[in-house]
NUDO-456317 format. One record per residue (C-alpha): x, y, z; residue number from 1. Coordinates in pm, 1 decimal, decimal comma, padded with zeros to 6 digits, always signed. Last residue first. Layout:
# residues N
+----------+----------+----------+-----+
!     east !    north !       up !   i !
+----------+----------+----------+-----+
!        X !        Y !        Z ! NUM !
...
+----------+----------+----------+-----+
//
This chain:
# residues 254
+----------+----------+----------+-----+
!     east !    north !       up !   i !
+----------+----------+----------+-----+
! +09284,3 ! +08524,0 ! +12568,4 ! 254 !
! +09612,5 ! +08754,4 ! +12556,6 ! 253 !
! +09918,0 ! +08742,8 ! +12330,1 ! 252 !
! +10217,0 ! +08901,1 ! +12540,9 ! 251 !
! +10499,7 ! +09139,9 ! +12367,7 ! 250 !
! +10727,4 ! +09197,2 ! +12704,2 ! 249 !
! +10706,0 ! +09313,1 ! +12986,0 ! 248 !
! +10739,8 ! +09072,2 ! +13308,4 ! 247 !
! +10529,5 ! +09158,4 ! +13551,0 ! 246 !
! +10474,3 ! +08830,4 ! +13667,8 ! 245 !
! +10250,6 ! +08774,3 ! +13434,5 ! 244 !
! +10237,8 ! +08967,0 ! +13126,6 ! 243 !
! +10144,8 ! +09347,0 ! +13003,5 ! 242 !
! +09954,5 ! +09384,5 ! +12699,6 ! 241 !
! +09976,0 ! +09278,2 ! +12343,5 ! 240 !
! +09671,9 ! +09201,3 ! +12140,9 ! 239 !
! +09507,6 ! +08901,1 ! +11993,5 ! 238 !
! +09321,7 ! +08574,6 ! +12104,6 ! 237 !
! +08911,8 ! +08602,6 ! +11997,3 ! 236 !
! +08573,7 ! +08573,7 ! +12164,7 ! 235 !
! +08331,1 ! +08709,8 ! +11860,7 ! 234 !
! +08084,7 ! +08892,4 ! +12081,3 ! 233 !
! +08248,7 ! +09181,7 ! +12255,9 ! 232 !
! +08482,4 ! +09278,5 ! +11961,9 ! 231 !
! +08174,4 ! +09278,3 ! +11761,3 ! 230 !
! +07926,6 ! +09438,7 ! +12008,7 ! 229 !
! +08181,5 ! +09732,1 ! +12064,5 ! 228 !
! +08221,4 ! +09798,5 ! +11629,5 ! 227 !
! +08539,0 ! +09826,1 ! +11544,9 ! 226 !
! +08818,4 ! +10065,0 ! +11534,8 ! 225 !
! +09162,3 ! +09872,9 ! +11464,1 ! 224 !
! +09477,8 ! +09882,9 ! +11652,4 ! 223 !
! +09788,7 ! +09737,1 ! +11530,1 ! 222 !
! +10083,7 ! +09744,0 ! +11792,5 ! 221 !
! +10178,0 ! +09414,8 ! +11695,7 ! 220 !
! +10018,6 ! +09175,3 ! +11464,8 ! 219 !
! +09736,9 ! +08966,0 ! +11625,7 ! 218 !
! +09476,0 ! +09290,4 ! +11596,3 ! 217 !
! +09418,5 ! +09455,2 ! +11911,5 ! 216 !
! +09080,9 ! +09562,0 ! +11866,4 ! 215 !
! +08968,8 ! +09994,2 ! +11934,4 ! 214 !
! +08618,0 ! +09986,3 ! +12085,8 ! 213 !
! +08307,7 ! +10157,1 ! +11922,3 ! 212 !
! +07945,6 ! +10179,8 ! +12021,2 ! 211 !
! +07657,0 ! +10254,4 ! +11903,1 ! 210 !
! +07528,0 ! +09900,2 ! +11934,8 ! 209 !
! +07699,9 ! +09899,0 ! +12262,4 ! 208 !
! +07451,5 ! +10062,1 ! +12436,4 ! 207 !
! +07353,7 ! +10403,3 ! +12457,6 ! 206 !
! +07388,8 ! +10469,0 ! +12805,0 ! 205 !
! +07719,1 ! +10368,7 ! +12786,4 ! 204 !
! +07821,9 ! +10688,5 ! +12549,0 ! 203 !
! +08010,6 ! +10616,6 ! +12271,3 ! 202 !
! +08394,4 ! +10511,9 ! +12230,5 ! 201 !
! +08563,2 ! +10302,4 ! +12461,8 ! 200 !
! +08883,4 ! +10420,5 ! +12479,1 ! 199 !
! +08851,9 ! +10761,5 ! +12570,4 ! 198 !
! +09077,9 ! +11063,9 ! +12471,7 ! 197 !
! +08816,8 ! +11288,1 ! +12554,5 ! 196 !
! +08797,5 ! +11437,5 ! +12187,4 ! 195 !
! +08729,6 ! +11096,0 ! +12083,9 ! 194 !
! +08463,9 ! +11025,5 ! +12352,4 ! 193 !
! +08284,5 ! +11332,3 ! +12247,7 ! 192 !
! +08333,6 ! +11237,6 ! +11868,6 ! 191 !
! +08136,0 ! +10856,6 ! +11970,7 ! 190 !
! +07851,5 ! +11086,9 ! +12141,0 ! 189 !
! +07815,7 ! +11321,6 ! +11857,7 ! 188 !
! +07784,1 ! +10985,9 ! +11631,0 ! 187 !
! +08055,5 ! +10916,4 ! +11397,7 ! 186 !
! +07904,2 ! +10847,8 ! +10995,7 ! 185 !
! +08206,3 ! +10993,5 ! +10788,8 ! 184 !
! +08027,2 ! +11323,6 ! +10766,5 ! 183 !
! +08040,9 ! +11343,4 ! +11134,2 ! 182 !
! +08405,1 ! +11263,1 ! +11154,9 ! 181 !
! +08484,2 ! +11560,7 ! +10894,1 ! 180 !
! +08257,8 ! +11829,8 ! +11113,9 ! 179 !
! +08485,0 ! +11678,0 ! +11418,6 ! 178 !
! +08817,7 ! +11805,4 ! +11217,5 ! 177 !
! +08703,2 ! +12121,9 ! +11117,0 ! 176 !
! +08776,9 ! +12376,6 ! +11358,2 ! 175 !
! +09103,7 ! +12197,1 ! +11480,1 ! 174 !
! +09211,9 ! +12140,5 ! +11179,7 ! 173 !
! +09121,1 ! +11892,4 ! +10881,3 ! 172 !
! +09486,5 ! +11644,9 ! +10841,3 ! 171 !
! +09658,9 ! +11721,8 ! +11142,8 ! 170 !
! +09350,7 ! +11747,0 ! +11382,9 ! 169 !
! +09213,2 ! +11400,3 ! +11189,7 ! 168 !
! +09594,3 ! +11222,1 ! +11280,0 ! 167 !
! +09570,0 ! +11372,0 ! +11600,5 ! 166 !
! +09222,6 ! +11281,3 ! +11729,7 ! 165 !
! +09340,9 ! +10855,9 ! +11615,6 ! 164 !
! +09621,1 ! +10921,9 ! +11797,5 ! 163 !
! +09449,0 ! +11037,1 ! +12166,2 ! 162 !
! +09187,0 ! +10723,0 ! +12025,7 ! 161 !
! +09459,4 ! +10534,9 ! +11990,9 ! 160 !
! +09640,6 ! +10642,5 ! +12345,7 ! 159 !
! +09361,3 ! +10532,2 ! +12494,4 ! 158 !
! +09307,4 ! +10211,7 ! +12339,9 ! 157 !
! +09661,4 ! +10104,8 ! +12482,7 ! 156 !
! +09590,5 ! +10261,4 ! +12858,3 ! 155 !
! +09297,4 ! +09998,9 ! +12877,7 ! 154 !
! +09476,1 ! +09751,3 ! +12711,4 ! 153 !
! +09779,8 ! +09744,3 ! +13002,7 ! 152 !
! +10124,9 ! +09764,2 ! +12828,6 ! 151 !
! +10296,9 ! +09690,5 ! +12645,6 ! 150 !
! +10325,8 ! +09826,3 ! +12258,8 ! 149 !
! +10379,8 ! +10155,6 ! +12347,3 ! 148 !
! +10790,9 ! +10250,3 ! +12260,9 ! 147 !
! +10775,5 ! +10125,5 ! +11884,0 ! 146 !
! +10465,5 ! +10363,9 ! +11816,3 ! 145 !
! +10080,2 ! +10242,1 ! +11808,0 ! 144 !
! +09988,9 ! +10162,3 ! +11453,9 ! 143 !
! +09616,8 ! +10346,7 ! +11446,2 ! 142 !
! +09371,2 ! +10122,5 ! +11179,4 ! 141 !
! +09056,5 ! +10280,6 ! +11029,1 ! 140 !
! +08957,6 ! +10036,9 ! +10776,9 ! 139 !
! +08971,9 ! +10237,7 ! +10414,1 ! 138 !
! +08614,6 ! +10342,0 ! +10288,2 ! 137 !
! +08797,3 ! +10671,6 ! +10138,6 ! 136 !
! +08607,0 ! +10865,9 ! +10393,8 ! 135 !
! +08726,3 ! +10627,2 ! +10669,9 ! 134 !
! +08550,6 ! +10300,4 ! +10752,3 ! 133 !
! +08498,2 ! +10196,9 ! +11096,0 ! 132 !
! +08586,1 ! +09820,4 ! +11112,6 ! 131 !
! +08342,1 ! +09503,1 ! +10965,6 ! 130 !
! +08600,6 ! +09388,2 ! +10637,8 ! 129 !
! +08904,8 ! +09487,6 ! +10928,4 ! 128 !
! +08773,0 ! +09223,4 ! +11189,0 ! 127 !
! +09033,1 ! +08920,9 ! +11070,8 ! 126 !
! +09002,0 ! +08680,9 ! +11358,9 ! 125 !
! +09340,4 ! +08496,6 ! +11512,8 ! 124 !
! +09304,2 ! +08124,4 ! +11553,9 ! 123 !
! +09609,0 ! +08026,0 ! +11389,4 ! 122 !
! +09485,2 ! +07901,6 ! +11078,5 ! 121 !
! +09333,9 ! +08244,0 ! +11005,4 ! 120 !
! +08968,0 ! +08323,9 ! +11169,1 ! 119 !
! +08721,7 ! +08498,5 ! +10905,7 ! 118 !
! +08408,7 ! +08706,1 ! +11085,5 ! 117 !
! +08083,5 ! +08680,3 ! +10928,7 ! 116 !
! +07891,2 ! +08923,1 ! +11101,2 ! 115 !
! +07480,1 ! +08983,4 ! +11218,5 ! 114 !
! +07433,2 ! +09253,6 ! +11388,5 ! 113 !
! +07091,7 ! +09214,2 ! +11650,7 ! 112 !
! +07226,0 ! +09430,3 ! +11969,0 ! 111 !
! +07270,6 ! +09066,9 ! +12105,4 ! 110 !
! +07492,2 ! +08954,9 ! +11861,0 ! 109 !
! +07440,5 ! +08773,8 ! +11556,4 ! 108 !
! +07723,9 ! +08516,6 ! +11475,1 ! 107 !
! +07873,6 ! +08344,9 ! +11145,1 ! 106 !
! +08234,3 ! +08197,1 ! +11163,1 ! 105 !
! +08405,6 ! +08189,5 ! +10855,6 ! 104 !
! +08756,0 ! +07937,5 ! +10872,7 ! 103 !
! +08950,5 ! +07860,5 ! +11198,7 ! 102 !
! +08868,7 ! +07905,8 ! +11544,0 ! 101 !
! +09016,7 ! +07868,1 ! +11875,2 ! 100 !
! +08866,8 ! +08061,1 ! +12182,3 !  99 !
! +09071,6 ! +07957,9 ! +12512,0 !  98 !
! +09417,7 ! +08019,5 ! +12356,2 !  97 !
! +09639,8 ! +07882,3 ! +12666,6 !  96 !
! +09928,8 ! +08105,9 ! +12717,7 !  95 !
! +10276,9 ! +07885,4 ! +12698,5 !  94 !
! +10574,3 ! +08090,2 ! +12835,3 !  93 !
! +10943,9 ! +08046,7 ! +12817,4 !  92 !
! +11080,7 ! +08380,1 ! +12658,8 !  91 !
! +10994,1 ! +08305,1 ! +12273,6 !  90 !
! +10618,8 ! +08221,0 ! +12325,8 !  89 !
! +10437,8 ! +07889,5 ! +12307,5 !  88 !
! +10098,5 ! +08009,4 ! +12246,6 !  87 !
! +09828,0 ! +07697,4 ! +12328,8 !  86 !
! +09560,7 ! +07494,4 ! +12166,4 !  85 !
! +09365,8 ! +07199,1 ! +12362,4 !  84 !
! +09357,9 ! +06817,2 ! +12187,3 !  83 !
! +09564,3 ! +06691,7 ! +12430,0 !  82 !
! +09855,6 ! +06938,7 ! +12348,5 !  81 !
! +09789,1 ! +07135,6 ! +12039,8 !  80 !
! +10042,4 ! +07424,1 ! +11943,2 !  79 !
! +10080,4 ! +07772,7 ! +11837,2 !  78 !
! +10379,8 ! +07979,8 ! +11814,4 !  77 !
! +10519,8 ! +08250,7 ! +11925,5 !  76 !
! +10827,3 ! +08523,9 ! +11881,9 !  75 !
! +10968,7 ! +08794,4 ! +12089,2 !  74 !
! +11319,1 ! +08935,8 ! +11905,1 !  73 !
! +11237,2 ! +09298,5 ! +11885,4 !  72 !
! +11086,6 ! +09293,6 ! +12297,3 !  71 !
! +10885,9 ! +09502,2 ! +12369,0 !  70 !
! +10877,1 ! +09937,5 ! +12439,8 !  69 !
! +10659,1 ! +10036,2 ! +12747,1 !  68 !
! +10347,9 ! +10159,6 ! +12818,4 !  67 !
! +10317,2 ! +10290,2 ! +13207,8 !  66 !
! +10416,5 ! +10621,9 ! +13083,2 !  65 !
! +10101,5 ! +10722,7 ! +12895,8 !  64 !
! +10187,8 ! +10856,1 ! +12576,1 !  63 !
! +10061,3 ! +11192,9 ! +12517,4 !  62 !
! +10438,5 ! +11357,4 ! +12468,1 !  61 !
! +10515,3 ! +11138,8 ! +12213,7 !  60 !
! +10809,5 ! +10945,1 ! +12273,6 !  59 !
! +10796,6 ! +10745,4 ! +12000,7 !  58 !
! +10645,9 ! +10907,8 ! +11679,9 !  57 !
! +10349,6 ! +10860,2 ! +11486,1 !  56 !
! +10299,0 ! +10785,3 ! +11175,5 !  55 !
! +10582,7 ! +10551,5 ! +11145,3 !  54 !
! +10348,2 ! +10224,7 ! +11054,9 !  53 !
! +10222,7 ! +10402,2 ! +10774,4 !  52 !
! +10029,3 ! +10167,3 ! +10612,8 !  51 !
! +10006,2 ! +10069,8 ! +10270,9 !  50 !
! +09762,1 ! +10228,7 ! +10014,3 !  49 !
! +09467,1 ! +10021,8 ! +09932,8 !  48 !
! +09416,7 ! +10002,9 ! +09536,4 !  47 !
! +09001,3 ! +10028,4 ! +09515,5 !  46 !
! +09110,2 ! +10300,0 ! +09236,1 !  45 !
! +09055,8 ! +10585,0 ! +09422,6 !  44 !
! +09322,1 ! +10732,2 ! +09419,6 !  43 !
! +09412,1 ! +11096,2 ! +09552,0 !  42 !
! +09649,6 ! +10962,8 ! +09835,3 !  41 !
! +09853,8 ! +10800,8 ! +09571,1 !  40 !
! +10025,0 ! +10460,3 ! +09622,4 !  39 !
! +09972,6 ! +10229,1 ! +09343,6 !  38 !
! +10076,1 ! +10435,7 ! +09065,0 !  37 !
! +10395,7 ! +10589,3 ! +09239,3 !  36 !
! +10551,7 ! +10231,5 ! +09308,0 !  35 !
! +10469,2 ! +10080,5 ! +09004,0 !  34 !
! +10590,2 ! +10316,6 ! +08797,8 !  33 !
! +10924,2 ! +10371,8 ! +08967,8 !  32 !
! +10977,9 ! +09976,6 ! +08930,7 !  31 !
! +10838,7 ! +09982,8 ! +08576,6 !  30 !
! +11066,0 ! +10323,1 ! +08525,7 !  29 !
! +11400,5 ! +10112,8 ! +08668,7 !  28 !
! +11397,6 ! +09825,4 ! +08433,9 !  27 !
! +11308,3 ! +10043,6 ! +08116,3 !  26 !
! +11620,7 ! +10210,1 ! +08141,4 !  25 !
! +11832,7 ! +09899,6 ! +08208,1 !  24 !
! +11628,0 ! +09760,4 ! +07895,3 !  23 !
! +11625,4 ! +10040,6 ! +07655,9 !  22 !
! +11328,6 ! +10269,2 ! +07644,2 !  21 !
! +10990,9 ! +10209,5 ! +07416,9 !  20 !
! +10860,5 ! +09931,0 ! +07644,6 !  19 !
! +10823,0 ! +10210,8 ! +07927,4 !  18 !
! +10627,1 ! +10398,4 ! +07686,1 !  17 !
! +10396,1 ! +10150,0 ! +07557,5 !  16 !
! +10302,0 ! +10061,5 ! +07865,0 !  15 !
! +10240,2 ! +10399,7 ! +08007,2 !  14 !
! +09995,3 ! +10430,1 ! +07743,1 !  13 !
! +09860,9 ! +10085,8 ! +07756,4 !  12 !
! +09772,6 ! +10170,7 ! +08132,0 !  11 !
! +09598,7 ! +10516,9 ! +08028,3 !  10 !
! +09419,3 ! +10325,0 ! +07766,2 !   9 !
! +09493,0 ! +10426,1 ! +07410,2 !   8 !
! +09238,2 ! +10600,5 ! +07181,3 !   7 !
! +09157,3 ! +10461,3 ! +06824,3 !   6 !
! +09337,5 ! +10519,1 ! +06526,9 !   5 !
! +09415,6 ! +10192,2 ! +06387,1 !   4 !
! +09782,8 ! +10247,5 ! +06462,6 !   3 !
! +09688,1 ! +10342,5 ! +06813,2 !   2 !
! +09589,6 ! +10696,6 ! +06924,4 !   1 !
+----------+----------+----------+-----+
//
């Protein structure tokens, strides 16, 4: 209760606590605070939690061997030459970025979704608002480990979906893990494919309207589950994969 006696907010509580202890004191419980409050597994707040990028390990022994650890100190850029936008990578290379955007760009595909997908000043579309959702409505996003990062796509997605069967093994078992998926909206066909390590995800037959594909999102080794028709439809730069010449390294593709 406050002075007036009437209840304090949880926040005001904490607050009031922190405010109570001397300074160097007080210093190192707001840090401790803030880190603890915004991070629990159990919250539901609308707070996202960050991302474990260490989830999984390297060397994991259901890594295909053709994908291969990049290079720490690869950088790009991107330019304009005659009015056309390329990548100027750090090891020589300029990739030209056939599908340039910027700002909202509104599209209905031919499955009949309509999406408003957000391109960054760069050219590179944000597809988390339209990914698979999790039970806690958090994007589902796989961070591939340090050591698979180039590499062909194909083998990439994969390995995501191989991840993306661990991570809901680990978490609901082996008996119960495809009874959470259901309740989180998969299809029987799109669990199939995710027990079969595939990286499309769905039965062709079914078209691509219930279908899922795994995006290569601009920063590396991030993998998000999207819808097929969205990936398919909004022609985007992103991704790592192998280069030319066979040169491996941490490649943005067209």
């Amino acid at each position: 209760m406050d002075k007036n006696g009437k209840p304090i907010l949880l926040p005001n509580r904490v607050w009031n606590m922190v405010e109570s202890l001397p300074t160097p004191a007080r210093l190192i419980k707001l840090l401790r605070i803030g880190k603890d409050a915004l991070v629990p597994d159990s919250c539901h707040c609308g707070w996202k939690n960050p991302a474990n990028k260490n989830e999984f390990p390297t060397d994991h022994p259901r890594k295909p061997a053709s994908l291969k650890s990049g290079d720490p100190n690869f950088k790009y850029e991107v330019i304009e030459k005659d009015g056309k936008h390329y990548i100027r990578t750090s090891d020589g290379r300029e990739i030209p970025n056939k599908y340039f955007y910027t700002g909202e760009v509104t599209k209905t595909t031919k499955q009949g979704n309509t999406y408003t997908v957000t391109y960054d000043k760069n050219g590179f579309p944000d597809f988390e608002p339209h990914a698979k959702k999790d039970k806690d409505g958090n994007p589902i996003i796989i961070y591939l480990p340090e050591d698979a990062i180039v590499g062909a796509s194909a083998a990439q997605t994969q390995f995501a979906t191989k991840l993306l069967k661990e991570r809901y093994v680990k978490k609901y078992g082996e008996t119960k893990w495809k009874d959470q998926m259901k309740s989180e909206g998969f299809t029987d066909a799109q669990i199939e494919s995710i027990d079969k390590g595939k990286g499309s995800i769905g039965r062709k037959e079914e078209g691509y309207a219930n279908r899922l594909t795994w995006h290569h999102d601009v920063e590396t080794g991030k993998m998000v589950l999207v819808p097929f028709d969205l990936n398919n439809t909004f022609k985007h730069t992103g991704g790592t994969r192998s280069g030319e010449n066979k040169k491996l390294n941490n490649i943005l593709y067209s």
